[in-house]
C-alpha positions as CSV (number, residue, x, y, z in Angstrom):
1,X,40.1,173.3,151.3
2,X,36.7,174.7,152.0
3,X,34.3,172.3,153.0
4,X,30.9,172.2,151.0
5,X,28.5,173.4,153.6
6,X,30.8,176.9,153.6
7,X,30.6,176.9,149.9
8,X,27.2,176.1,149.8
9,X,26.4,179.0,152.8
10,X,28.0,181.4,150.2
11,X,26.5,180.6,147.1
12,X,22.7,181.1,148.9
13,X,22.6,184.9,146.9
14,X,24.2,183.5,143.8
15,X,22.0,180.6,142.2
16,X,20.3,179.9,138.9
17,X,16.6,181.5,139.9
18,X,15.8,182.1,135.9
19,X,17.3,182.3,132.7
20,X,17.6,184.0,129.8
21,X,20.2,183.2,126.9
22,X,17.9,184.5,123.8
23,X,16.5,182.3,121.3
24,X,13.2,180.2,122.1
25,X,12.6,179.5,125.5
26,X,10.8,176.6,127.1
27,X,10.7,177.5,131.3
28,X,10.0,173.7,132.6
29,X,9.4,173.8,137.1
30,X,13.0,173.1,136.8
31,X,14.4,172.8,133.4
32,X,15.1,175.5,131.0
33,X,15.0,174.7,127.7
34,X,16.5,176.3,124.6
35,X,15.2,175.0,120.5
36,X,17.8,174.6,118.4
37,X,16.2,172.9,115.0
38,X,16.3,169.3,115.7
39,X,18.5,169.9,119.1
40,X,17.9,171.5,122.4
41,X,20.0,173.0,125.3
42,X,18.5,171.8,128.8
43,X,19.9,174.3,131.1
44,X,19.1,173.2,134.6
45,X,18.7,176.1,136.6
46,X,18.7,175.7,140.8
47,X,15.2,175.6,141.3
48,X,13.5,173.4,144.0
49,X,9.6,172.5,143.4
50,X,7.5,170.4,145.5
51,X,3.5,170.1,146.0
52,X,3.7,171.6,142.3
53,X,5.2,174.9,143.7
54,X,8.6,176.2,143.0
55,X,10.2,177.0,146.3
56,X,13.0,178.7,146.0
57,X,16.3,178.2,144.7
58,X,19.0,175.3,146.5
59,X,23.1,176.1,145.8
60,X,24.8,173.9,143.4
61,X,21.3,172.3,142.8
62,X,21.6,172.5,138.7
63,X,24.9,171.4,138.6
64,X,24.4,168.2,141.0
65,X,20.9,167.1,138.8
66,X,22.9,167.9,135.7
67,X,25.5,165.5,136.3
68,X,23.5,163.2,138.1
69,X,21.0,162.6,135.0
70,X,24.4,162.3,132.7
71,X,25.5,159.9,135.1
72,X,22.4,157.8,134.5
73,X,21.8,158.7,131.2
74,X,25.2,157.2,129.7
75,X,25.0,154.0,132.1
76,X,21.4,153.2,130.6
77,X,21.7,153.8,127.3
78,X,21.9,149.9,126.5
79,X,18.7,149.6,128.5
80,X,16.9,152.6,126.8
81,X,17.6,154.6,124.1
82,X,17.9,158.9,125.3
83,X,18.5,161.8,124.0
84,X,21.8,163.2,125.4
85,X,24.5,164.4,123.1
86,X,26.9,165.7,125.4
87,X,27.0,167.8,128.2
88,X,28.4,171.5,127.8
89,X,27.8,173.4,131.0
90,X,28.0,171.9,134.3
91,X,24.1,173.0,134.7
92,X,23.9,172.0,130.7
93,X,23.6,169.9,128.2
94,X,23.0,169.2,124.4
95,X,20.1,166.8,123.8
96,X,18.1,165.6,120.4
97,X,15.0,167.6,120.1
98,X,12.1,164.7,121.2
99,X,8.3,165.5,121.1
100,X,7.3,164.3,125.1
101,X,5.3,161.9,125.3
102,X,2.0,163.6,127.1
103,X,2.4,161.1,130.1
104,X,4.7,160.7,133.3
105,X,5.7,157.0,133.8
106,X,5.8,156.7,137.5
107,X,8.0,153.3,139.2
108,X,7.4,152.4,142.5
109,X,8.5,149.2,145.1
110,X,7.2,150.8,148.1
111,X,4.4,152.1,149.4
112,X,5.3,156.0,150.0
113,X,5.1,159.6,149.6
114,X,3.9,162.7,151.1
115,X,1.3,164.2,148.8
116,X,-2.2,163.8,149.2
117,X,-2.8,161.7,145.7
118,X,0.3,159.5,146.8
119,X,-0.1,156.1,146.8
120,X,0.7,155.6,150.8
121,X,-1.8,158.7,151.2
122,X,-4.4,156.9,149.4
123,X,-4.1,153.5,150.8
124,X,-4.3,154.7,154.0
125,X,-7.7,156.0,153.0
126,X,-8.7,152.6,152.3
127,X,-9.1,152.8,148.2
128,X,-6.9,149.6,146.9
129,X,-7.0,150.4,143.5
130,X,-4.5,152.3,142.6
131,X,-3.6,153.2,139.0
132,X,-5.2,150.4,137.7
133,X,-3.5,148.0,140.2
134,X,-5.1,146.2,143.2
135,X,-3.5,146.7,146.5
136,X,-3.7,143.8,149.4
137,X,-4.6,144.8,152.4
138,X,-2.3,144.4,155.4
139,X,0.6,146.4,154.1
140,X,2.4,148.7,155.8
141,X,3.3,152.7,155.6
142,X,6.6,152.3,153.8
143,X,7.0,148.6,153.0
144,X,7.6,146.9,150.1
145,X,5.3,146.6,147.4
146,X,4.5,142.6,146.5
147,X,5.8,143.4,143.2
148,X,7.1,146.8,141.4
149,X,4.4,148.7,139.4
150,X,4.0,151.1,137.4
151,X,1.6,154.0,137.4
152,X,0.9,156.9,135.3
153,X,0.1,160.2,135.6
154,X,-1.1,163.7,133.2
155,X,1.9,165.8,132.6
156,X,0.7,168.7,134.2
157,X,1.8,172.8,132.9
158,X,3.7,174.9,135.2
159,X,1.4,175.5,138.7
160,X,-0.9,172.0,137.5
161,X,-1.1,169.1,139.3
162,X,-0.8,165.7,137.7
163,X,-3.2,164.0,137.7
164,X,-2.9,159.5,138.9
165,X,-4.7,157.9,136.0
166,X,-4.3,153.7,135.2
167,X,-2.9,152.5,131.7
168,X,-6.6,151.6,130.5
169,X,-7.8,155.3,131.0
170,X,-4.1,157.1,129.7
171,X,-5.0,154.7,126.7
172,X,-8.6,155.6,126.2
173,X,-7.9,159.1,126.9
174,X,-5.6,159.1,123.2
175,X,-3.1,161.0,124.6
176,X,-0.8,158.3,124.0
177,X,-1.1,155.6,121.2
178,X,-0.7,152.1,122.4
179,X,2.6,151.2,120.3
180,X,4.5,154.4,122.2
181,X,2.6,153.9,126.1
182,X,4.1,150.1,125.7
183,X,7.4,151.3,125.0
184,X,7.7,153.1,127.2
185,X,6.4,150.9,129.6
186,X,8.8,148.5,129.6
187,X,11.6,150.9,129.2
188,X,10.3,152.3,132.4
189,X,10.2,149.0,134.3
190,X,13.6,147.9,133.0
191,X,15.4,151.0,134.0
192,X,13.8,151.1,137.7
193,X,14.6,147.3,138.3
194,X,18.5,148.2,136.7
195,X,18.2,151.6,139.2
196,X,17.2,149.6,142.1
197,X,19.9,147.1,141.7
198,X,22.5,149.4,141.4
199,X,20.9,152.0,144.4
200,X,21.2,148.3,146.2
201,X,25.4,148.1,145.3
202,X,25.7,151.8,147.1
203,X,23.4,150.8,150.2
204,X,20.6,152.8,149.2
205,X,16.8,151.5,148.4
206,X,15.3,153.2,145.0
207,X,11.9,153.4,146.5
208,X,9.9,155.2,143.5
209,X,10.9,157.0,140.5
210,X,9.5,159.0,137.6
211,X,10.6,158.8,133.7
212,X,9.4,160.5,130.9
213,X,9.8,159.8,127.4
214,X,10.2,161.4,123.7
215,X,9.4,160.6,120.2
216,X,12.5,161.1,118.4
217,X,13.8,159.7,115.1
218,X,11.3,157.1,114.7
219,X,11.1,155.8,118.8
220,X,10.6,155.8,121.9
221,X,13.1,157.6,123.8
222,X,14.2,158.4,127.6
223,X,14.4,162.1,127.9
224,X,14.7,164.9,130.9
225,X,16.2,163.3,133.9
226,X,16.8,159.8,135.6
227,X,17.3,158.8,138.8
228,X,18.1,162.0,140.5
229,X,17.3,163.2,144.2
230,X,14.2,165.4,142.2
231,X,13.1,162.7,140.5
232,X,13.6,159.7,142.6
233,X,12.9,158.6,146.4
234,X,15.9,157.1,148.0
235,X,16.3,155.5,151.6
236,X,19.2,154.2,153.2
237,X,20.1,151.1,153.3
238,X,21.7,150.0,156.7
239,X,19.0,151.3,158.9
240,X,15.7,150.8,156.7
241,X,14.2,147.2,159.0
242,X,15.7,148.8,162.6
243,X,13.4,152.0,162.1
244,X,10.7,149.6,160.5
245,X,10.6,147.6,162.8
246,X,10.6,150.5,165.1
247,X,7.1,152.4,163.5
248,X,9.4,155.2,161.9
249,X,10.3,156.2,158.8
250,X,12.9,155.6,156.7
251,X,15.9,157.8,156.6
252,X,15.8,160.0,153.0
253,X,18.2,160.9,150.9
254,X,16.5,162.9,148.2
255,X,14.2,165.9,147.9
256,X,11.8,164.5,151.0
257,X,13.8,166.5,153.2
258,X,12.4,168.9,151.8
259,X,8.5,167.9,151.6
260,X,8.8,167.0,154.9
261,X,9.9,170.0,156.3
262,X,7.4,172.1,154.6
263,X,4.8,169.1,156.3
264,X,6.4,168.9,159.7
265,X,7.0,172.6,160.5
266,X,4.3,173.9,158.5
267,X,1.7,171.5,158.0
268,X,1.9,172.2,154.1
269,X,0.8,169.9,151.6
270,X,0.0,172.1,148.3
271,X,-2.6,173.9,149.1
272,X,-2.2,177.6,149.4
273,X,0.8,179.5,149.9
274,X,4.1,177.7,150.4
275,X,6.0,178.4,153.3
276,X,9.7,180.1,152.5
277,X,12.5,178.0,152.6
278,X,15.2,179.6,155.2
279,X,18.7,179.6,155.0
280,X,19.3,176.6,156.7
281,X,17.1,174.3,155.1
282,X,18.4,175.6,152.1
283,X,22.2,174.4,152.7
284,X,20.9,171.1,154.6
285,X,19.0,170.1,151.1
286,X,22.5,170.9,148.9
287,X,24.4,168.7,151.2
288,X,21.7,165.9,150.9
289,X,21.8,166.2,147.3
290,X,25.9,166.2,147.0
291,X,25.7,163.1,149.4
292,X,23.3,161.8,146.8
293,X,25.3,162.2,143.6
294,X,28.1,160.8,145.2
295,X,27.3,157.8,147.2
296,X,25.3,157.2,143.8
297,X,28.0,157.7,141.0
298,X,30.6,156.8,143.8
299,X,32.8,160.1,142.3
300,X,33.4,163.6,144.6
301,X,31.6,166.1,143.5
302,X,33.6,169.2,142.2
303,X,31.3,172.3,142.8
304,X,31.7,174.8,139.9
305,X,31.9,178.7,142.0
306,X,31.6,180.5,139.0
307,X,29.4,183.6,138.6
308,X,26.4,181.2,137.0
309,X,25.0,184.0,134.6
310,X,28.1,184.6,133.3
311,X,29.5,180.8,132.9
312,X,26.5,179.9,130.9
313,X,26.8,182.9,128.4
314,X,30.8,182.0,127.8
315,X,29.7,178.0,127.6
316,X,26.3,178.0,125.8
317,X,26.0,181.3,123.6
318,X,28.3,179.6,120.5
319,X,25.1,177.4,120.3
320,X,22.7,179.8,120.4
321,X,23.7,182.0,118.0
C-alpha cells in the first residue's frame, strides 16, 4: 500500500484551491459555503490560513478537517446542540442554515500562541489583563493557566484581523445580546473542559481552542468546526514537563507547524507579504494533520484520491439543483 507521505507528495497539484458549484456562494478563509433555504453545504476546500492570510493549499487538508469536525460534532451533541445533518462529501457536509453569532468564543488553559495579540505575546509585554481577565504574574511561556478562560474576539471578514475584546465590551458593543453571549458561553467552556479530557485519554493536551456559534430554530447553536488541528492547539502529552522543564517548547501537533515555520525561517508574523509555502512543508503539515485526526478519533484515516472537482460535482450537485 502506498504510504501517506507518497500520496500526499502526489496530490500537491491536485487540491481544493476554490470552488465553484453554482448557486449562492459564501467563500469563508477556509470554508465554502453553499445556501440552500433553511440548509447549507459547507464544502471545506484545502486551504491553509494563518496571521489572517491564506497560504496556500495542504493535500487531503478538507477532507481530514471535514471529518475531524463530524468527529467532534456527533460526540458533543449532548453537550451542545449543532448544526450538522449529515455529511455528504468527504470535504462536505449538510448543516442547518444558523445566523453566526458576530463573535468568536476563544478557550484557552495555557498561556500560548504565536501572533502578536496572543495572549503569551501580550503577557510577555507585561499587560495582565487580558480579555477582561487578570493575569498573575510569575507564569511561564507555555504553562498552565490557574484556571481555563474564556476570551472573545470580532469575527473578522476575509484579510481582517480579529480583534481581543473582554465579555463587558462584546456586550456593550450590541453585537451580541446577553441571553445568546451567555449561551454560548457556557457551551464554550463545557465543550473545551469535555475536549480537554478527552485530548488527555489520547496523550495529547488541548491547549486553546476556538468555537463559534449560530442562531438556529429558536437557540444557541455550535456551528463551523470543533476541535480540529485549524482550530485548536494541541501538544503532546508524554514529553510536555521534560521540555518545560528544559526552557523549550512544547512539541505541536496542529497548524503551529506551520506559524512557526513562517516565524522561524522567515521571521513572519502577519504583516506584509507571506512567505510561500514549499513543497516540503506542505506534505510535513498533511502528515501532522492525518496524525492528528487519528490519534484524536483513534480511527485510520482513509484518504479519498479522487479528482476533487469532479467528486464534488457527482456528490453535491443533486443538492444544488
Amino acid at each position: 500500500m502506498t504510504d501517506l507521505r507518497t500520496i500526499a507528495s502526489n496530490l500537491l497539484d491536485k487540491t481544493v484551491k476554490e470552488t465553484d458549484l453554482g448557486g449562492q456562494k459564501h467563500a469563508g478563509k477556509v470554508r465554502d459555503s453553499y445556501l440552500l433555504g433553511d440548509q447549507r453545504l459547507i464544502v471545506v476546500s484545502d486551504r491553509i490560513s494563518a496571521f489572517d492570510h491564506i497560504l496556500g493549499t495542504i493535500p487531503l487538508k478538507g477532507q481530514l478537517l471535514n471529518q475531524a469536525a463530524a468527529y467532534w460534532l456527533e460526540k458533543t451533541q449532548d453537550i451542545a446542540p449543532n448544526h450538522l445533518i449529515k455529511v455528504v462529501d468527504p470535504a462536505a457536509m449538510l448543516v442547518k442554515n444558523c445566523i453566526p453569532l458576530k463573535a468568536e468564543f476563544v478557550m484557552r488553559g495555557y498561556l500560548a500562541g504565536t501572533t502578536e495579540t496572543s495572549i503569551l505575546r501580550s503577557y510577555e509585554k507585561g499587560l495582565r489583563n487580558f480579555c477582561g481577565h487578570r493575569l498573575p504574574d510569575g507564569l511561564s511561556a507555555h504553562g498552565k493557566l490557574p484556571k481555563n478562560i474564556m476570551t472573545p474576539t470580532t469575527k473578522g471578514d476575509m484579510g481582517k484581523h480579529d480583534v481581543n475584546m473582554s465579555k463587558e465590551e462584546i456586550l456593550a458593543s450590541g453585537v451580541v445580546s446577553k441571553q445568546h453571549f451567555e449561551a454560548a458561553e457556557e457551551m464554550a467552556y463545557n465543550l473545551f473542559a469535555f475536549g480537554q479530557k478527552h485530548a488527555a485519554e489520547k496523550g495529547l493536551i488541548l491547549v486553546d481552542t476556538k468555537y463559534e456559534f449560530g442562531v438556529c430554530e429558536g437557540q444557541v447553536m455550535l456551528i463551523d468546526e470543533i476541535h480540529t488541528p485549524d482550530s485548536s492547539r494541541y501538544w503532546y502529552q508524554d514529553d510536555y514537563a521534560t521540555r518545560m522543564a528544559a526552557g523549550k517548547r512544547p512539541r505541536s501537533l496542529d497548524k503551529e507547524y506551520v506559524r512557526r515555520w513562517m516565524v522561524d525561517n522567515h521571521g513572519f508574523r502577519g504583516d506584509g507579504t507571506p512567505p510561500l509555502l514549499d513543497a516540503e512543508v506542505r506534505v510535513e503539515a498533511a502528515l501532522r494533520y492525518i496524525e492528528n485526526y487519528e490519534t484524536v478519533t483513534g480511527s485510520t484515516f482513509t484518504p479519498n484520491t479522487e479528482d476533487p472537482a469532479a467528486r464534488l460535482k457527482k456528490n453535491l450537485e443533486g443538492y444544488l439543483k
